[in-house]
C-alpha positions, 0 to 999 in steps of 0.5 A: 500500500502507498503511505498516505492514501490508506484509509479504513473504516471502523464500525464499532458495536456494543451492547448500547451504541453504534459508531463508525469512524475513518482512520488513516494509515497512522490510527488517526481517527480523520476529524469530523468523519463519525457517526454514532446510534444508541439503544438499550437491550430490554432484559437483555436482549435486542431486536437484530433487525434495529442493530442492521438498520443502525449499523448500516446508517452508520456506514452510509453517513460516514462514507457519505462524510469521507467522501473517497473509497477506503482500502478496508472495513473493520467491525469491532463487537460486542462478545457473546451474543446468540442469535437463531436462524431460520434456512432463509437465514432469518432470524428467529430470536432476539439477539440475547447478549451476555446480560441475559441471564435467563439461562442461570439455571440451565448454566448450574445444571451443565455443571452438575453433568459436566466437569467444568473445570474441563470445559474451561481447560477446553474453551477457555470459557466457564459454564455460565450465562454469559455463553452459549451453551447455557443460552442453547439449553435454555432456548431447547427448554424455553422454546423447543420449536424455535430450537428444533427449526434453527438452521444456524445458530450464530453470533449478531456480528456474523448477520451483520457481515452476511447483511453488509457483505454478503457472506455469513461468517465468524471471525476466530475471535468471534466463535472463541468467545463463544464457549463451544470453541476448542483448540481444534474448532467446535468442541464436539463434547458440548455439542453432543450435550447440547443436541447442537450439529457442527452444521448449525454453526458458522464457518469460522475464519479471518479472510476479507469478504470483499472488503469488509473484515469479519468482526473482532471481539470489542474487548480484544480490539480495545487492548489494540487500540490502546496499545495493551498488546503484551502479558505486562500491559493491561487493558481496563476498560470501564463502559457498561459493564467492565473489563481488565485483560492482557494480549499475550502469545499462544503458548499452549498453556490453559486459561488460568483459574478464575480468568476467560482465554479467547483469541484475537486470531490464530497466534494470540490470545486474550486472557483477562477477567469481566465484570457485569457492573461498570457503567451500568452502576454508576447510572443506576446510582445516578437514577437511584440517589437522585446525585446532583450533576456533578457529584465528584468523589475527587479528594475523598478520604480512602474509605471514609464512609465506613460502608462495603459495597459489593458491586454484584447488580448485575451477577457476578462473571470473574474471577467466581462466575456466580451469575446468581449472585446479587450486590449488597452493601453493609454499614449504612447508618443514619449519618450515610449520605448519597456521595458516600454510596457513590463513592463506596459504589466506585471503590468496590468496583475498584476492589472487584478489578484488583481481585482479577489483577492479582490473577495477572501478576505479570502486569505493571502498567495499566491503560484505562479506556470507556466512556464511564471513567469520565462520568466522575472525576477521581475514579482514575486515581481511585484504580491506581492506588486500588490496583497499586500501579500507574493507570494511564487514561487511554484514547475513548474510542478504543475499539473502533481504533482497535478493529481499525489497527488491526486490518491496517496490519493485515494490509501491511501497515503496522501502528505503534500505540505509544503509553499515553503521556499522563498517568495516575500513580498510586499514593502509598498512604492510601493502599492501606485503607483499601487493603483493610476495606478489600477484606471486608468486600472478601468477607461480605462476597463469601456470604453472598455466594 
């Protein structure tokens, strides 16, 4: 490719919005050129044809914008969405994303029949709501017809490409998320269990159709996109829900207990831990306590309000994956203001990302990305003297940087992310305090799972 002509655009899914910007061949967003849609799910779930209609205006107005052809389209989305296709390739659900917890139950009987530990070694995923096999045996449970006339059972992004493209595929990041995904392909024990056929799935592979590019997993393109690409720099990510994960080489070695392992493609994987509170919390506690507009826990003394809170609201994935596990909070007296539960609210989810941090010892710096992190000042430095290491505030639009980066590379074009120029570092007189207040969100989590 000729340097200064190459441009890709980047379509960004997640579970509320939908974005698309052009990026150069430096992974310069080119300014003035984006697009953006919100939505919510309802319980979970959202409806495919409004996510296609969405995705595809996007596009439409950002080529509109651009005005010139560009060398490739990435897709960066959402990770584990289950979608049923009839033999037109129709859908017949809903999309049902990882915040579908319906199919608890299903989860917990699959780990009463199988080894889950095994599962796990296997796939890289937990037998938990989140992923399809629980999801499968609930659909075959909730609604039989519906499963016995599925033709193909698919994640959202493998219909959007097949509705943008014209061909119907998963990328390997894609289907490795998806917990039925082996070392070899499609693990053919959960399939045996779950009455599914190798035929109702998805081609899986990275090639181009055209030139679009199949979709990448939003967490694997969010440590591209701010330059987490080795075991000792992590990728935090605060937006609806929260994440903290490294891109390290595949050596053949195991998920480790508590973590997730999916791949970016075939020579890298993704290990890191999730959790289902993040931004969510912080609005719900906006809607909840009526906080005033600007409510800052800046200069806040470390735990000063004496509260534990543990930010379960929306079941628990890592390191303990107990989806039926709710949040809770102790300590509240009459003197307990609002900006206390916020700020006991961020600490514990502070607290929750540090038990997944001492699950990654190799890390020593950390790249903060999300929207969520904006939405109240302090909690950056919060993360650093939590998780005891520098936290640099990364680029906002990380994934679709990301997605962007990688099929630059795949064109021959290789982007370094230097670390951002400011960090927070980590105030020794504050670990204590947090370290005691750790122990009591400890205590607490054990008698609530």
């Amino acid at each position: 490719m000729t340097r200064g002509t190459t441009h890709v655009l980047s379509l960004d899914l997640g579970t509320s919005s939908v974005r698309a910007r052009v990026y150069d061949e430096t992974g310069e967003a080119v300014e003035g050129v984006e697009a953006q849609t919100h939505y919510e799910p309802t319980e979970g779930v959202l409806d495919p044809e409004r996510l296609v209609e969405a995705a595809g205006a996007a596009v439409d107005e950002v080529s509109r914008e651009f005005g010139r052809p560009v060398a490739a389209r990435a897709i960066s989305s959402f990770w584990h969405s289950l979608l049923a296709l009839d033999a037109n390739d129709r859908p017949l659900t809903p999309v049902l994303t990882w915040r579908d917890l319906r199919s608890a139950p299903q989860a917990e009987a699959l780990r009463r029949r199988l080894d889950g530990e095994a599962v796990h070694a296997r796939t890289g995923c937990y037998l938990h709501p989140s992923y399809w096999p629980a999801k499968l045996a609930w659909l075959a449970e909730a609604e039989p017809e519906t499963f016995a006339s599925t033709a193909r059972f698919v994640s959202f992004p493998d219909y959007l490409l097949l509705r943008l493209a014209g061909e119907l595929r998963s990328s390997l990041s894609q289907a490795s998320a998806t917990g039925l995904w082996g070392r070899e392909g499609w693990d053919t024990e959960l399939l045996k269990e779950l009455g599914v056929r190798p035929g109702q799935l998805p081609e899986v592979g990275d090639g181009p159709i055209g030139a679009w590019f199949p979709a990448l997993g939003d967490g694997a393109c969010s440590n591209v996109g701010a330059g987490c690409v080795s075991p000792e720099r992590a990728a935090l990510m605060i937006g609806t829900s929260g994440a903290f994960r490294v891109i390290r080489p595949d050596h053949g070695s195991p998920p480790r207990p508590g973590l997730f392992l999916y791949r970016l493609d075939r020579d890298l994987m993704l290990e890191g831990g999730a959790l289902s509170d993040g931004g969510n919390l912080h609005a719900w506690l906006e809607r909840t306590l009526r906080l005033p507009e600007v409510a800052s826990v800046a200069g806040r003394e470390p735990d000063g309000h004496g509260l534990t809170f543990l930010p379960l609201l929306g079941g628990e994935r890592s390191p303990g994956w107990h989806p039926e596990a709710r949040g809770a909070i102790t300590g509240l007296t009459l003197e307990t203001e609002p900006l206390d539960l916020l700020q006991a609210a961020l600490e514990g989810v502070a607290y929750r990302f540090a038990e997944i941090a001492d699950l990654l010892p190799d890390v020593t710096e950390v790249v903060a990305t999300g929207a969520a992190l904006d939405a109240n000042p302090g909690w950056g430095q919060m993360l650093a003297d939590v998780l005891g290491r520098p936290v640099y505030r990364g680029v906002a639009e990380g994934s679709a940087r990301g997605a962007a980066l990688i099929a630059l590379a795949r064109l021959g074009i290789h982007v370094e992310t230097p670390l951002p120029d400011e960090a927070y570092h980590s105030r020794s007189g504050h670990q204590e305090a947090y370290r005691l207040a750790r122990e009591r969100q400890r205590h607490l989590y054990r008698g609530v799972t």
